[in-house]
Steps between C-alpha positions, in 0.01 A plus 500: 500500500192692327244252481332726187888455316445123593199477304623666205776298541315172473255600213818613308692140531142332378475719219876478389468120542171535276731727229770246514276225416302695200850600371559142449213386350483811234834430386399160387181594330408737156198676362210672712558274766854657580361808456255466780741336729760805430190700598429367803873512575511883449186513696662316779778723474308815566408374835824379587621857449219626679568306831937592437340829562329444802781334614696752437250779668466284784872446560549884469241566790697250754763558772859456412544207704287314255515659185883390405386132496158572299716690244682227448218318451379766250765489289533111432093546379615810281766246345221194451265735341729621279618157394133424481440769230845417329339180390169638410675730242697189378169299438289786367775617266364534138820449318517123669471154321399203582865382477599809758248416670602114571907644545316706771312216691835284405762819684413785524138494683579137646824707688264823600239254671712291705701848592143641574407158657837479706437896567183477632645199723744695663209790556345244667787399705555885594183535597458218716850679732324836493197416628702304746696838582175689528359272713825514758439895470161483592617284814733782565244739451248325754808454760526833477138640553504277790835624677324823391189370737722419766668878523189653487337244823845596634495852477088513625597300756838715652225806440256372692780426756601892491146582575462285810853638701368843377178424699667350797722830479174711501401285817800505671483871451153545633562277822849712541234833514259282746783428696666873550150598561477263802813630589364862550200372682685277737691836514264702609361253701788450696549904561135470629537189766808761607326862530195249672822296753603883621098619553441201734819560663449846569132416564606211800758735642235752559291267674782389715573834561129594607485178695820615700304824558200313649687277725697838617189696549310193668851474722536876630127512595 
């Protein structure tokens, strides 16, 4: 989960708490002090609408895998804020008496705090299983990054493995060239030792054949 949507989140549930509380106490009060606690309600109010809209920017700006939950989320705050200003409107209404007033904290605004109250309970509740949801989808996500490790070692690995048979092919190339060359030279070689065999031969049979000559000469004289 957005950790900037968590913050919001938590500075929303103090102030609404902080609204709740003020509601109360106005309701059971007259004069100028009412008036400045109905103040410092509406104040209170302005910032809780300015962090619904961060919220709600932030949620906006998220993947869909996480925004459907956060929406949710959204929307029960949208509700408590508008309960919140219901009863602000009921307190600061100019046409009420004291005897509305006490039928109010007696009913009416005694039934709209618990339902905030109980409201704000279940929030609570809610947001204690999301987080826990977010948190098993940032396990997924980091189970993922590292089987997305492991393919990438895998697949450096197998190409490092391509690149050593293509060298030993290269090698095995360059000794089958070294070898055909010997070939040729043991080759030639040989056709040499043969040309030389048939020189000496012819060479010895000409001395055998002068020697016989000699001995004939030497024989007849």
């Amino acid at each position: 989960m957005s950790e900037a949507f968590e913050g919001y989140e938590r500075q929303y549930c103090e102030i609404s708490a902080s609204l709740s509380r003020k509601c109360t106490e106005a309701a059971a009060i007259d004069g100028e002090q009412k008036k400045q606690k109905v103040s410092e309600v509406k104040s209170g109010l302005e910032d809780a609408e300015t962090l619904i809209r961060k919220m709600d920017l932030e949620v906006r700006s998220l993947q869909p895998s996480v925004k459907a939950a956060l929406q949710a989320k959204l929307r029960e705050y949208k509700s408590d804020l508008n309960n919140l200003k219901s009863d602000v409107k009921r307190i600061s209404s100019s046409k009420a008496k004291n005897d509305t007033r006490q039928e109010l904290l007696e009913s009416g605004m005694a039934d709209a705090i618990g339902f905030s109250a109980d409201q704000r309970e279940r929030l609570l509740m809610s947001t204690g299983k999301l987080n826990q949801s977010s948190e098993r989808i940032r396990e997924s996500r980091r189970t993922m990054l590292g089987t997305e490790e492991l393919g990438v070692s895998i697949l450096q690995d197998l190409h490092e493995q391509r690149q050593s048979l293509l060298h030993a092919h290269n090698t095995l190339h360059g000794v089958d060239d070294n070898v055909g060359k010997s070939k040729k030279i043991l080759a030639t070689l040989s056709k040499r030792m043969d040309r030389n065999k048939w020189i000496i031969g012819c060479i010895i049979v000409v001395l055998l054949l002068a020697i016989i000559l000699i001995i004939y000469f030497k024989l007849i004289y």
